[in-house]
C-alpha positions as CSV (number, residue, x, y, z in Angstrom):
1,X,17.2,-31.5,130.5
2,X,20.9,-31.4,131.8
3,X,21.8,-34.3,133.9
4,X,23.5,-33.3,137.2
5,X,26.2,-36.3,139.6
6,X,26.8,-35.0,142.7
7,X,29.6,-36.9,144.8
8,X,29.7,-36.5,148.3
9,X,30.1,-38.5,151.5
10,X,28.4,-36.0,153.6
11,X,24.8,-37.1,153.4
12,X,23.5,-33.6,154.2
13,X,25.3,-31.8,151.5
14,X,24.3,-34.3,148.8
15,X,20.8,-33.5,150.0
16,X,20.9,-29.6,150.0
17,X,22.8,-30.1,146.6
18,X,19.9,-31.9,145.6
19,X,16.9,-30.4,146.5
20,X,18.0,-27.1,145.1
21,X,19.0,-28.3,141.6
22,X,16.1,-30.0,141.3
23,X,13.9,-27.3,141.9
24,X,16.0,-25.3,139.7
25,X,14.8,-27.8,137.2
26,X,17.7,-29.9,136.5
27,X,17.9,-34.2,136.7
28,X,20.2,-34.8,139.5
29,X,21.9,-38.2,140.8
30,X,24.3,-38.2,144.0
31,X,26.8,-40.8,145.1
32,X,28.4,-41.0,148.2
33,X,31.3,-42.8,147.6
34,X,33.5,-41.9,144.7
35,X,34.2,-45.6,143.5
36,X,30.4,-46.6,143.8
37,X,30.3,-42.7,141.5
38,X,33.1,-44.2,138.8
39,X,30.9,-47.5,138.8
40,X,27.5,-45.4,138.1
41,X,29.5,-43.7,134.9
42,X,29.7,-47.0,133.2
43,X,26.0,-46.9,132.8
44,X,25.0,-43.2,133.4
45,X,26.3,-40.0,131.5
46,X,25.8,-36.9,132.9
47,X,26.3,-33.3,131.7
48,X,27.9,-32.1,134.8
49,X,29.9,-33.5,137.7
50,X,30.1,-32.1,141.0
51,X,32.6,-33.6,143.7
52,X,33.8,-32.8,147.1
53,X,37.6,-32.9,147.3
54,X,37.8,-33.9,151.0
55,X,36.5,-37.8,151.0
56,X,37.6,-40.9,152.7
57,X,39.5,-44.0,150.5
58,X,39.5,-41.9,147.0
59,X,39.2,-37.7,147.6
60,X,37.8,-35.8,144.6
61,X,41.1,-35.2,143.0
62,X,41.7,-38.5,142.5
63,X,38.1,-39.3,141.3
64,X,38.7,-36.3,138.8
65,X,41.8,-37.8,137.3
66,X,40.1,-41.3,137.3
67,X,37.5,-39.5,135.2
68,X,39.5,-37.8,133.0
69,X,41.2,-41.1,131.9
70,X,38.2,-42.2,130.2
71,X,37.6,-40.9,126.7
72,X,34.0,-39.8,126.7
73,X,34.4,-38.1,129.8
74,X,37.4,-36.3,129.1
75,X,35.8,-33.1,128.6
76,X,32.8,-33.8,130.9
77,X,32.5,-30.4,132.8
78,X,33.5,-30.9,136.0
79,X,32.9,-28.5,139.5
80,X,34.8,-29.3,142.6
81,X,33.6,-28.7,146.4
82,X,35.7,-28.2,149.3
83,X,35.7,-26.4,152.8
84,X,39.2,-26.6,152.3
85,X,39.8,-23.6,149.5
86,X,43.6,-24.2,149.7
87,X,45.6,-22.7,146.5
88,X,47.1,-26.3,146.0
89,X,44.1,-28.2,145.9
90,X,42.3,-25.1,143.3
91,X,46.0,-25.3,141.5
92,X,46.1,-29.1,141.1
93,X,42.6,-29.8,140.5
94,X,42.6,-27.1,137.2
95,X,45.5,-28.5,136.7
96,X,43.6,-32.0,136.0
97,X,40.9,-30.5,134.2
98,X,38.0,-29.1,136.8
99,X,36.3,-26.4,135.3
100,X,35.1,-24.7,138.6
101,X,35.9,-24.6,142.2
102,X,33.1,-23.7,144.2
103,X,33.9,-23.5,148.1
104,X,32.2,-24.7,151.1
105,X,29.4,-23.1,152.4
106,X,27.9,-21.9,149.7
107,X,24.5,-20.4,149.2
108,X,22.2,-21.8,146.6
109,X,22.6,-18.5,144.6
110,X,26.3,-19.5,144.7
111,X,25.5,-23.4,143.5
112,X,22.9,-22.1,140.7
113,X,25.1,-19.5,139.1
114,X,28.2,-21.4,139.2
115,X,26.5,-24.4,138.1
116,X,24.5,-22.7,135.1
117,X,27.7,-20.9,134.0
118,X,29.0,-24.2,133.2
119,X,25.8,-25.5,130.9
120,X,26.4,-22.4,129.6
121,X,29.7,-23.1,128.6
122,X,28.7,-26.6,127.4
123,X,25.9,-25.6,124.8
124,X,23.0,-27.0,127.5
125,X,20.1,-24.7,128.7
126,X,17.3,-25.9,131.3
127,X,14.9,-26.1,128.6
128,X,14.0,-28.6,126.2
129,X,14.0,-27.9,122.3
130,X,10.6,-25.3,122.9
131,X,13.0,-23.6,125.5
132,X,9.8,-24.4,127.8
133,X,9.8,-26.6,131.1
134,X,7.3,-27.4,132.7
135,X,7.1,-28.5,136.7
136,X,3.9,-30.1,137.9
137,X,5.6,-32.8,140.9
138,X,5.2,-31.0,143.7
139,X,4.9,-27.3,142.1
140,X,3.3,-25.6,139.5
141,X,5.5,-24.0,137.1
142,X,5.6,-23.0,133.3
143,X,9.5,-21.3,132.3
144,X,9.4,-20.3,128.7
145,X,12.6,-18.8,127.3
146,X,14.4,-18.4,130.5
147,X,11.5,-17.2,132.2
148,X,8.2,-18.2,134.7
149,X,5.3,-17.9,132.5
150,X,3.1,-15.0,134.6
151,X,-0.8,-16.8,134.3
152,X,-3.8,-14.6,133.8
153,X,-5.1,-17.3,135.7
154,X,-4.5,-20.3,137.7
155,X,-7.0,-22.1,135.8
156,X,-5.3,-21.5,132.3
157,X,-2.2,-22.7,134.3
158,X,-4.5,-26.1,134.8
159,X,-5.7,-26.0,131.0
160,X,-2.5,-25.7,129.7
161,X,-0.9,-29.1,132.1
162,X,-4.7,-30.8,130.8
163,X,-4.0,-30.0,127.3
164,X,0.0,-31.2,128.4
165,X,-1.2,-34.5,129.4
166,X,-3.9,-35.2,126.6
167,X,-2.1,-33.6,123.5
168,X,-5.6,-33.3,122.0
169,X,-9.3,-33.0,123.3
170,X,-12.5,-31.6,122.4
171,X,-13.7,-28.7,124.0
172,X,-16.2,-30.1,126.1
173,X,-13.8,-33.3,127.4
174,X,-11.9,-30.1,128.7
175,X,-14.6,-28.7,130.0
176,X,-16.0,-31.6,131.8
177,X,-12.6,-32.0,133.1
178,X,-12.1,-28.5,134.6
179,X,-15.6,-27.6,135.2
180,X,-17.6,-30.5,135.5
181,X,-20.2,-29.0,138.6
182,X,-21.1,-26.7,136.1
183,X,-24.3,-27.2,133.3
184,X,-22.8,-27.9,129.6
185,X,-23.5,-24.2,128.5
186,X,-21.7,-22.4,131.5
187,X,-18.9,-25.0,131.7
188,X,-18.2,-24.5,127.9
189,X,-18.3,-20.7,128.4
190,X,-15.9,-21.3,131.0
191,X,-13.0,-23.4,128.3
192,X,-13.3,-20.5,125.8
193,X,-12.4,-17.7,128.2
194,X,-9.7,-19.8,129.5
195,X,-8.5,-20.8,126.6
196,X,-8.3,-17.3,125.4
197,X,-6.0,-16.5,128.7
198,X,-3.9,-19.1,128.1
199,X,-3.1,-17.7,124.7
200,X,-2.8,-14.5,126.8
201,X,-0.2,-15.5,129.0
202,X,1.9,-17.3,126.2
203,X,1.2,-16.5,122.7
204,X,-2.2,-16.3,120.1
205,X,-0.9,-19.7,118.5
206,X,0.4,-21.4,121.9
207,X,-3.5,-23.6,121.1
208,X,-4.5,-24.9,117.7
209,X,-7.5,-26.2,116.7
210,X,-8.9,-28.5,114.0
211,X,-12.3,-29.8,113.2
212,X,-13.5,-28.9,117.2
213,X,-10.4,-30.6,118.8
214,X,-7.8,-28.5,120.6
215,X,-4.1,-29.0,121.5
216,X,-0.6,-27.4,122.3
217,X,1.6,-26.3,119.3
218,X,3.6,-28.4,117.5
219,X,6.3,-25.6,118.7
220,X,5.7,-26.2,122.6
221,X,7.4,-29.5,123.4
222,X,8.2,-28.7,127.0
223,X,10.7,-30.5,129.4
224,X,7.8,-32.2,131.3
225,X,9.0,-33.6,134.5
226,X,5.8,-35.8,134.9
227,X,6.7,-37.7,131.4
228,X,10.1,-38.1,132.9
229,X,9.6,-39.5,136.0
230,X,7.4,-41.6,133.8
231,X,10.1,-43.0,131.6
232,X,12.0,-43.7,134.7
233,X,10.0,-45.5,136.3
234,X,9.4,-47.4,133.5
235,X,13.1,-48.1,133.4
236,X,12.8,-48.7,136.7
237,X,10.3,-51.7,136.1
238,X,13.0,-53.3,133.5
239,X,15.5,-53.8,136.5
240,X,17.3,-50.8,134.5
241,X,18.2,-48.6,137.7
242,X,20.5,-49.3,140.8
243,X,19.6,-48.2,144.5
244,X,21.0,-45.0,144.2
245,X,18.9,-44.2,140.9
246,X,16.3,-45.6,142.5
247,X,16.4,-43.4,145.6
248,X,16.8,-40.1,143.4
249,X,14.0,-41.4,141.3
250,X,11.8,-41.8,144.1
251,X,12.7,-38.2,145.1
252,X,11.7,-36.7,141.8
253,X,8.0,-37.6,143.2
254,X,5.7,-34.9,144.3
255,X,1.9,-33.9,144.7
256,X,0.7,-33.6,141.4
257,X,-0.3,-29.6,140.7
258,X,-0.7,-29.2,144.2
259,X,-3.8,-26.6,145.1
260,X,-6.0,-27.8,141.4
261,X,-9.2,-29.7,142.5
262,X,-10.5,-31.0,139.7
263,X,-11.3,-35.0,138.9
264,X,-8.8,-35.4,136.2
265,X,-5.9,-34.1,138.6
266,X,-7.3,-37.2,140.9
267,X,-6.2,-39.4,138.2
268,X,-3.3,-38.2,137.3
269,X,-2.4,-38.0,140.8
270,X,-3.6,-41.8,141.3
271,X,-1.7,-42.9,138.3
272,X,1.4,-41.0,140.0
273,X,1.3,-42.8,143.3
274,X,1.1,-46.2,141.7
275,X,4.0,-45.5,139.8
276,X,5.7,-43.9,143.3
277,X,4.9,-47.3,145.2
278,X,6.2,-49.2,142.7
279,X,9.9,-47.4,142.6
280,X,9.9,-47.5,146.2
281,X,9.2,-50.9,146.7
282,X,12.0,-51.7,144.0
283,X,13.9,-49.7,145.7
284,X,13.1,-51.2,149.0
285,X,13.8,-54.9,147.6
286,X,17.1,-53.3,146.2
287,X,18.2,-52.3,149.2
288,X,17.4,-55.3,151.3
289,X,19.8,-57.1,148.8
290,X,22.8,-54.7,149.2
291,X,22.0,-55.4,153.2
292,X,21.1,-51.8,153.7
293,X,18.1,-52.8,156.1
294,X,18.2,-48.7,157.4
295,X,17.2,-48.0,154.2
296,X,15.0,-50.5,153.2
297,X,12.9,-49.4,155.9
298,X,12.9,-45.6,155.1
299,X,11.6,-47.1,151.7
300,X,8.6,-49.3,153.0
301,X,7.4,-46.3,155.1
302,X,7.3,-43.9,152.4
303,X,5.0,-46.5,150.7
304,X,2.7,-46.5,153.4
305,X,2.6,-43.0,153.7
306,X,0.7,-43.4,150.5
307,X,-1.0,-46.3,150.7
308,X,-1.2,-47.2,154.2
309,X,-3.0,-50.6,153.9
310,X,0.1,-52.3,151.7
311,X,0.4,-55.5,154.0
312,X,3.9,-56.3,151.8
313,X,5.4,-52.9,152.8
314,X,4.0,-53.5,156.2
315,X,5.9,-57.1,156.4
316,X,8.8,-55.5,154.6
317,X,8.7,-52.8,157.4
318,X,8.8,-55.1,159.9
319,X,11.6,-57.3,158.6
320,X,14.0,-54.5,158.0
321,X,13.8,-53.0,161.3
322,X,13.8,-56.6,162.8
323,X,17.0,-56.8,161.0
324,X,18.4,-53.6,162.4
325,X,16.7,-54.7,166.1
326,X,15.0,-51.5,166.4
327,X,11.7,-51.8,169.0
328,X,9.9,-50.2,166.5
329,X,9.3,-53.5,164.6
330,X,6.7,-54.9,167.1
331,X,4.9,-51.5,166.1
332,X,5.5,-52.8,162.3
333,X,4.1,-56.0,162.9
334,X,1.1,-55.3,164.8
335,X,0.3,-52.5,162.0
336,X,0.5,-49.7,164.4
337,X,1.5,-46.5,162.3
338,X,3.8,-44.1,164.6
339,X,5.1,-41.7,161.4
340,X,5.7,-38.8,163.8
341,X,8.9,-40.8,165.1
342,X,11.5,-40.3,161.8
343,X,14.0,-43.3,160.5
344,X,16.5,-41.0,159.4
């Protein structure tokens, strides 16, 4: 999956920027300060830059050319942002190698196409070697070649991410799984004809089988944004990630196949939200240390959005708004929950 930076000072762009590459399926980490942005590079390679020009203590241009000095990055592809569209700034910033200029506002149509155009150019494609993705945090989506998969049915959408997260299983494990109200002969009844629309809605040999054991094809190795926010997190656990990957990690989290009901989703869900508590609380205790209390609190609450009986996020909670002297911490302290007031 193409790796997105975004580099902005405005807090509400980087969001919108974002929020609608990541739903387009891409990995994206945003800076807000072009120095803290040269400083991520050291440790982070993306496939695509995106900058504002306009930015206070070093604007885009210069964080370009700062870019362009360094060897691997030379020919990183690069898009610059500006409300600004003056011939100069599109003259000079070609001039030090930007591949785009896209100007502000733009619509998301705008951002996509512009963006894609650019992987394009680079070799890179959404997919992964199958030329499948696969969305399951917060959505439910199969893209296969370019395009959504169309299900017979939204329960051989469920068989497929099942079969996805246990690479091989019996027919009744899957059927217990999916069906498991339902009496051994129905429920069985029940995998084969959904088995045979999943085959339906991607191909005959999208399934093997071998000795009564089913799983994907070898063929279908989807981009699977659950195993990534996985590996993250992971990483994550190692002390591997900053605050800002941290953040972004934590924003990769959503609902797992929202709209399934079935008790396997419950534990892939519960596994999920461990994971999600632990990022944010690393990225709570990261953010205490850089003295970014505002944050750290936005962090703790999350948590407890989840899980709201963690007494260290409700201490954390507490301290960091404390530390910022908002009222609100006597509310923390005494464990009173008051989520419909925001921190942002």
């Amino acid at each position: 999956m193409p790796r997105i930076l975004v580099v902005d000072d405005d807090a509400a762009i980087l969001k919108l920027i974002s929020v609608i590459l990541t739903r387009a399926g891409h990995e994206v980490r945003t800076s807000s300060h072009p120095v803290e942005a040269l400083d991520l590079l050291k440790v982070f390679t993306p496939d695509l830059v995106i900058s504002d020009v306009v930015m206070p203590y070093m604007t885009g241009l210069e964080f370009l050319e700062q870019v362009r000095q360094h060897e691997k990055l030379s020919a990183l592809p690069f898009i610059l942002l500006s409300s600004h569209a003056e011939r100069s700034d599109v003259r000079r910033g070609m001039n030090l190698g930007a591949d785009d200029y896209l100007p502000k506002p733009f619509t998301p149509q705008d951002l996509r196409e512009a963006v894609d155009a650019r992987l394009r150019r680079a070799g890179l494609t959404l997919q992964g070697e199958s030329g499948m993705s696969a969305r399951a945090l917060g959505t439910a989506q199969v893209v296969w070649q370019g395009v959504p998969v169309s299900w017979v049915s939204r329960k051989a959408l469920e068989l497929f991410f099942y079969l996805l997260e246990h690479r091989e299983v019996t027919s009744w494990e899957a059927a217990e799984a999916l069906w498991p109200e339902k009496d051994e002969a129905r429920a069985s009844s029940l995998f084969h004809t959904t088995l045979h629309r999943l085959r339906r809605s991607l191909s005959n040999d999208a399934v093997v089988s071998s000795n009564r054991r089913y799983a994907l094809a070898e063929h279908l190795r989807p981009d699977y944004d659950v195993q990534r926010f996985e590996l993250l997190a992971a990483q994550a656990e190692q002390g591997a990630l900053g605050l800002e990957e941290l953040r972004e990690l934590a924003g990769l989290y959503g609902t797992f196949l929202p709209g399934a009901d079935s008790p396997w989703v419950d534990d892939v869900r519960a596994r999920l939200e461990q994971k999600q508590l632990s990022v944010l609380g690393l990225a709570a205790q990261a953010a205490s240390r850089a003295g970014r209390a505002k944050d750290a609190a936005q962090f703790h609450q999350r948590a407890l959005a989840i899980d709201p009986l963690s007494e260290a996020d409700w201490q954390g909670l507490a301290r960091a708004l404390g530390t910022l002297g908002d009222p609100r911490a006597r509310l923390a302290a005494q464990r009173e929950a008051w989520w419909a007031a925001d921190l942002h």
